[in-house]
Every structure is written in structure tokens, then in C-alpha cells.
N, C-alpha and C positions, 0 to 999 in steps of 0.2 A: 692686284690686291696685295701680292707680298710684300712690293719695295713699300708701300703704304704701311704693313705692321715693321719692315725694318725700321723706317724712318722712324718710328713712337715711338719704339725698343730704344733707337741711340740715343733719342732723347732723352731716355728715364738714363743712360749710363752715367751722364754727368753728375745726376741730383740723387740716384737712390738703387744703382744697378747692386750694390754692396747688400743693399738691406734686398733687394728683391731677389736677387741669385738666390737665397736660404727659402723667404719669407713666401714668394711667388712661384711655386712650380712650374707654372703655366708656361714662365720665360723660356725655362728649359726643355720641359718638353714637350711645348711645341712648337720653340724657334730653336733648336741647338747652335748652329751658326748665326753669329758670330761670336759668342758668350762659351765656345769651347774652347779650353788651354791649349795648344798646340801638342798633337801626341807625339812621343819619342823623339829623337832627334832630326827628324825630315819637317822641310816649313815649306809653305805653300809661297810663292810669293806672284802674283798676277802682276802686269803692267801694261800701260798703254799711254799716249798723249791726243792732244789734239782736238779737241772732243766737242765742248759745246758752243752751237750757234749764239747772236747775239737775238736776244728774246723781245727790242725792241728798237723805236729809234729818239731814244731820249734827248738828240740833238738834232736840231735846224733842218742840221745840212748834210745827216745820214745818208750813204749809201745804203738804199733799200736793196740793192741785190743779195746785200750780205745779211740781213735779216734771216728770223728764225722762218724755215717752212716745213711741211709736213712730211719730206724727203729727211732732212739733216735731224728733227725731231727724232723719226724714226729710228736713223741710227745709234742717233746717241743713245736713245732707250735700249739698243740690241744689245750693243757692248755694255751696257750697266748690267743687266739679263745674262750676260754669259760671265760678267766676274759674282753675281750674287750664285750664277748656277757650280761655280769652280771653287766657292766658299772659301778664299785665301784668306791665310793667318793673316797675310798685309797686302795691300796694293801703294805700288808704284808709280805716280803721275808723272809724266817724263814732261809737263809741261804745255802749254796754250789752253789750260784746262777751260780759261773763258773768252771768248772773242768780241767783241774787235779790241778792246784796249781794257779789259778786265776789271769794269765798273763794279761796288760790291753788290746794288741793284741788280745787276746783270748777273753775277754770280746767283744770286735768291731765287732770279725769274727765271734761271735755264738749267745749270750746273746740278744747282744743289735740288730741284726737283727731280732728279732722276741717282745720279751720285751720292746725293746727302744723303741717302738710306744708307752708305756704309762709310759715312765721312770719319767717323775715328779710327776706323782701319789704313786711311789714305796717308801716307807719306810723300809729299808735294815737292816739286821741282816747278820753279817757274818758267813762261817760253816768253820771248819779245810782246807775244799782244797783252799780258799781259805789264807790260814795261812799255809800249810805246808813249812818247810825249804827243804822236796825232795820228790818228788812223782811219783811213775812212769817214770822214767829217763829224769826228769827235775826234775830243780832247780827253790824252793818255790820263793816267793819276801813276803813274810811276809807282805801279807795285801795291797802292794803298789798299786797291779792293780787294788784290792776293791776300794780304796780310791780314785784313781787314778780318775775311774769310777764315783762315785759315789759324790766326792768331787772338783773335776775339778783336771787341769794340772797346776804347777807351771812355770810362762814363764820367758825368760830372756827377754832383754832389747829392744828385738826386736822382739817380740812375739813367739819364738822358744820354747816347752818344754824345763824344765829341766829333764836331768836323771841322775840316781845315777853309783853307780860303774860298776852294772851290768847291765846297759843301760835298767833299767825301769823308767817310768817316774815319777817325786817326785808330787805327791799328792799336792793339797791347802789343809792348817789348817783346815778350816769349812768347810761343807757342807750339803749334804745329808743325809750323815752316821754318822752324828755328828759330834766331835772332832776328827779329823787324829791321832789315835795311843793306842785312848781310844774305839770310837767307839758303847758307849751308849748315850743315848738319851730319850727324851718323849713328849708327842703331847697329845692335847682333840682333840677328835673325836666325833662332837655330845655331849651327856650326860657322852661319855665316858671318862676315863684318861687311856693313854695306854703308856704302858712300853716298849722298847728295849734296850737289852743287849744283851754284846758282851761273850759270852764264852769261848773267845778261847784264854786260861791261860797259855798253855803249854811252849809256846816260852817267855812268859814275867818275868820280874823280880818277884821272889820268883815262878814260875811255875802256879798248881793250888790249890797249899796249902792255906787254908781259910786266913795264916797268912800272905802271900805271899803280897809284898808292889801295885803291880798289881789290885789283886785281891783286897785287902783291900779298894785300893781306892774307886773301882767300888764298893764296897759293901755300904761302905759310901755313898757315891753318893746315892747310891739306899734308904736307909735306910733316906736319909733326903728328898728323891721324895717323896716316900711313906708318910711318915710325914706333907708333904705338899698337900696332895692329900683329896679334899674332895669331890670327886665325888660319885656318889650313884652307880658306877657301874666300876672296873677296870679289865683292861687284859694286860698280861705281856708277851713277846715272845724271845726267843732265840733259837741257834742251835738244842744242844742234849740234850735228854728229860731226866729229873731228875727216869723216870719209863717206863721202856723199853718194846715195842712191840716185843724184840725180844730175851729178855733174855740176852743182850750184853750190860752193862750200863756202859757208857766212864769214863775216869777221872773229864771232865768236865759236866757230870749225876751226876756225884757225890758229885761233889763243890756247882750243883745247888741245887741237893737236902738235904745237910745239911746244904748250905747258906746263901741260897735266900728262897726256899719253906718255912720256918718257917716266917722269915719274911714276907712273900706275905701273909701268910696264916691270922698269928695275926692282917695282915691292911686287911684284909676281900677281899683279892684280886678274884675275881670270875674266870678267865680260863687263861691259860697259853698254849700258842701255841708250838709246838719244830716240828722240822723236824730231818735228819740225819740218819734214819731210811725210805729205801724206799719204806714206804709205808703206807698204811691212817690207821690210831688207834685214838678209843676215849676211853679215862677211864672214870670212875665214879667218882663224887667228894669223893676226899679222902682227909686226913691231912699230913701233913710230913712224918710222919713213912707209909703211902701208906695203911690206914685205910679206911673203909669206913665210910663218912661223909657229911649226905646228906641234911645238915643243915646250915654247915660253909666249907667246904671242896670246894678245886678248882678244877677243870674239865678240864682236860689236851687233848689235841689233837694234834697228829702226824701225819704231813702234807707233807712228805716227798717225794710225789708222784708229780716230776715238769716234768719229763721227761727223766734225762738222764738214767736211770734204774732203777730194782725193788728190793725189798728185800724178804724175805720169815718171815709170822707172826710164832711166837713161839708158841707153845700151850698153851693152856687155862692156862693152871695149872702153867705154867712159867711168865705169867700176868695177877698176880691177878688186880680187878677191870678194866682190859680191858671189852667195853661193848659190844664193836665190832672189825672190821678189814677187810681190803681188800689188800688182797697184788698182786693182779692180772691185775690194771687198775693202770694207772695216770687220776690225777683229779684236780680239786681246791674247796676250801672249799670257801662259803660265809656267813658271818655275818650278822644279820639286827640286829644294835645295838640301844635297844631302849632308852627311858629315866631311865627304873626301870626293863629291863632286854631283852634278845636276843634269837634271834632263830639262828639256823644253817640248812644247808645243805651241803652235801658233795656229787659231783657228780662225777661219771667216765667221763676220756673224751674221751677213747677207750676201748676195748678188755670185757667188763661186762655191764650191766645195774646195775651197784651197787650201793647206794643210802643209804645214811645215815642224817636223818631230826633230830629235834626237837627243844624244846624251856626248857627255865628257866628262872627264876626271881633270880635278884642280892640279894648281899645281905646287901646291902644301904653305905652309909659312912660311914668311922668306927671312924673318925677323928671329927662328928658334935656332 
């Protein structure tokens, strides 16, 4: 029954949350979260990836194994259930938020039934199913049901969507997810300055080659964020992790790790979140080359665990500076981001009591 009064609640935020915060008591006191300002300078920040099954099979030639069932259902409702129970100032999507290829239907019938009760709290990173061009006997829409989602509907003149050739709907310019087509962005959280990018290089001009007009841009972009950043405390998040829990490092692992990780590292970036991988891994801070470095080095964590399935950890010896891992539960990770540094936990939210805590100190601005 609550995600049900969340979902009403966010919907009044758009149209009348202004007039009703004064006019409606009710709101407040008897939903306090999410309609409270964040107190003092500590911010909650929850994340996770991975999450929702595909709710139908609106093509031909579906692979029905990968449809929604009452197993992956489950999950996904567990981890919505433990970020609505951790009440973060924001949550963090690391990405494949809808499966097989991020239809914005698909979105409505799976996602946002469980999710959309705290959709304007979400700050989105897209993963490949959502960017596939074919997957599973559908055809990708490259992005458009993300955006779609997450950026609003383009209307005609009479408030109808608009949709494109292949009857998805065209996305607005801005939003949520940032710019429609680019897809990074950045936010202060608190003390914090935090980073999202967009990964998924394979479909765009020049591929994911560093040199690639695509990727360049985004790299620029990032390289004059960073340059502007004087926070004493930053975190940076995208899809697939630059240093694999599982020994299977992507093309876009690889863009990030020789393109971004130096740069994140030289502005003294402190943790870098990835999902893509299903299942929960923390490394130890290391440097670019995947050194240990427990001075300047950033502290990666793979959040992959949202619910639509699990992966199997590789062994020890296949990730190096892995410090942990659980590949048996979905879960959600929380933040408490302080002024001059953070703690985590990582909790199951079925199948183990597995449990991963600790704390660290930033490691200041590097820009003052």
C-alpha cells in the first residue's frame, strides 16, 4: 500500500506539490519522506542497477525465457522496498534499469510500477539494453524509451505524442537524464559533487574508440566538470565497471578505464559506482593501471544487484583488489555522504544475510 501513496504523492509534485506542502498537511504528516529538505550537511545517497524484467513480449520472435516472472517480480519489488525503507535524499541508477532493449512501454509495464513511486528522486545512467539496436528477438530503439522515460514525451499540437518510424515515442531535449542523445550530467549532493555518464559508445559516431567524435565530446565535457569541481569530496557513476568482478571487461570497461579513470583519478575523484555485472563487488582503492592505492586511489563498487538476475563472482585471482562480493542476493547500496567523507552499506534484500559496511575519508579538493 505505500509504494501506491508514494506514486500519487510524486505525481501531485509536478502539478501542485508547491501549493500542497502549505495548503495539505496531510502530505507531511503523514508522508514525511520524500517532501523533507535534506537535514545538515550529511546526504543520503542509495544506488543500484540492473533491475527490471521485460513485462511482455511485444515482438514475434521474443525470447520468452527472458520475460517477466514471479521470481524476478519479486526482486525487483524487494530492492524498491529497501531504497523507499533507507528514504534517500537521491537515488542512483547505475544503469539496465529496463530489459531487453528499454522499450518506453516496457518501462510503464515493469520499471515504473514498482520505481516510479520515487521517480523524481532518481538520477539515471543508462546500461547497453537499454541502447541495444537487437536483443533477444526485438528490435533496440537506441535510447528513445530511456529518454522517453526519463525526459518526458514530445507532443503535437494537440497534446498527442510524437513517435518516430518505428512507433516509439520522441523524447523532449532535457530532462532527467540530461541532454537527449548525450545523456551525461552532474549534481551537488550535500558536500558532495557527483558525476554521471553515459557509456554506451558502441552505436554512436566514431564507436568506443577514445578518438571517436562521440566519445570525445563526452570526454571534454567531463574533463572541464572535473576542472570546475571544488568540492572536498567527489563520486562518479556509469554502466560497466572499468575492473571486472567477473573477469569479462566490455568494450565500454575499457574506454572507461583508459579514459576517464586517469582523469577521475588526477582530480582526486574518491568512488566510482558501475553496475552491469549482476552482482555486488567492492575493490580497494587502486589507480588506473588497477594498483593498489590507498592514499589517492578510487574505490569502485558494483551495484548490479536491482533484480532482474544474478551473475556468478570470478575468482580471487581473476579480481585482483576485489575486497569482497556476493553473488547470491539482490540488494541496494546506501551512502551517508558526509562533508570530508562517507560511509557505506551494502545490504541483501533476499536469499543471504550478506552485508558489506564501512567508512573512508575523501581526499579534499584537488582544484583549491
Amino acid at each position: 500500500m505505500r509504494r501506491r501513496t508514494l506514486a500519487a504523492s510524486a505525481a501531485a509534485v509536478g502539478g501542485v506539490l508547491l501549493l500542497a506542502a502549505t495548503a495539505n498537511s496531510a502530505v507531511t504528516e503523514h508522508n514525511p519522506w520524500p517532501y523533507d529538505a535534506p537535514s545538515g550537511k550529511t546526504a543520503v545517497l542509495a544506488a543500484v542497477g540492473d533491475i527490471s524484467c521485460e513485462p511482455d513480449g511485444d515482438a514475434p520472435a521474443v525470447n520468452q525465457k527472458y520475460l517477466c516472472n514471479d521470481t524476478k517480480r519479486s526482486a525487483q519489488a524487494a530492492t524498491a522496498d529497501q531504497i523507499e525503507a533507507l528514504q534517500p535524499d537521491l537515488v542512483a541508477l547505475l544503469g539496465d534499469q529496463q530489459y531487453q532493449v528499454g522499450r518506453y512501454d516496457d518501462f510503464m509495464g515493469s520499471f515504473d510500477r514498482t520505481y516510479g513511486a520515487f521517480k523524481y528522486l532518481q538520477r539515471p545512467v543508462p546500461g547497453n539494453h537499454e541502447f541495444y539496436d537487437y536483443k533477444d528477438g526485438e528490435k533496440g530503439v537506441d535510447g528513445a524509451g530511456y529518454y522517453a522515460y526519463y525526459n518526458g514525451l514530445s507532443l503535437d499540437g494537440q497534446g498527442n505524442p510524437l513517435v518516430d518510424a518505428q512507433g516509439q515515442p520522441i523524447p523532449r531535449t532535457h530532462g532527467q537524464a540530461g541532454t537527449t542523445g548525450e545523456g551525461w550530467y552532474s549534481y551537488d549532493l550535500g558536500a558532495w559533487h557527483i558525476i554521471s555518464l553515459n557509456a554506451e559508445c558502441k552505436d554512436q559516431a566514431g564507436g568506443c574508440s577514445p578518438d571517436g567524435d562521440w566519445v570525445k565530446q563526452e570526454t571534454e565535457w567531463l574533463r572541464q566538470d572535473l576542472a570546475d569541481d571544488h568540492a572536498p569530496c567527489t563520486l562518479a557513476y556509469w554502466h560497466q565497471p572499468a575492473f571486472t568482478a567477473m573477469d569479462n571487461l566490455s568494450d565500454e570497461g575499457r574506454l572507461s578505464r583508459s579514459t576517464w579513470w586517469p582523469m577521475l583519478y588526477r582530480s582526486g575523484v574518491d568512488v566510482v559506482l558501475n553496475a552491469h555485472e549482476h552482482l555486488y563487488a567492492r575493490f580497494a582503492p587502486q589507480d588506473p593501471d588497477g594498483r593498489p592505492d590507498p592514499k589517492k586511489g578510487i574505490s569502485q563498487f558494483v551495484v548490479g544487484t536491482g533484480g532482474e538476475a544474478l551473475d556468478t563472482l570470478a575468482p580471487a585471482e581473476k579480481a585482483p583488489n576485489r575486497v569482497t562480493g556476493n553473488d547470491t542476493s539482490y540488494g541496494v547500496i546506501r551512502f551517508s555522504l558526509q562533508p570530508t567523507g562517507y560511509t557505506w552499506s551494502y545490504r541483501a534484500a533476499n536469499g543471504t544475510d550478506y552485508t558489506d559496511e564501512g567508512s573512508a575519508r575523501c581526499h579534499g579538493p584537488v582544484n583549491d
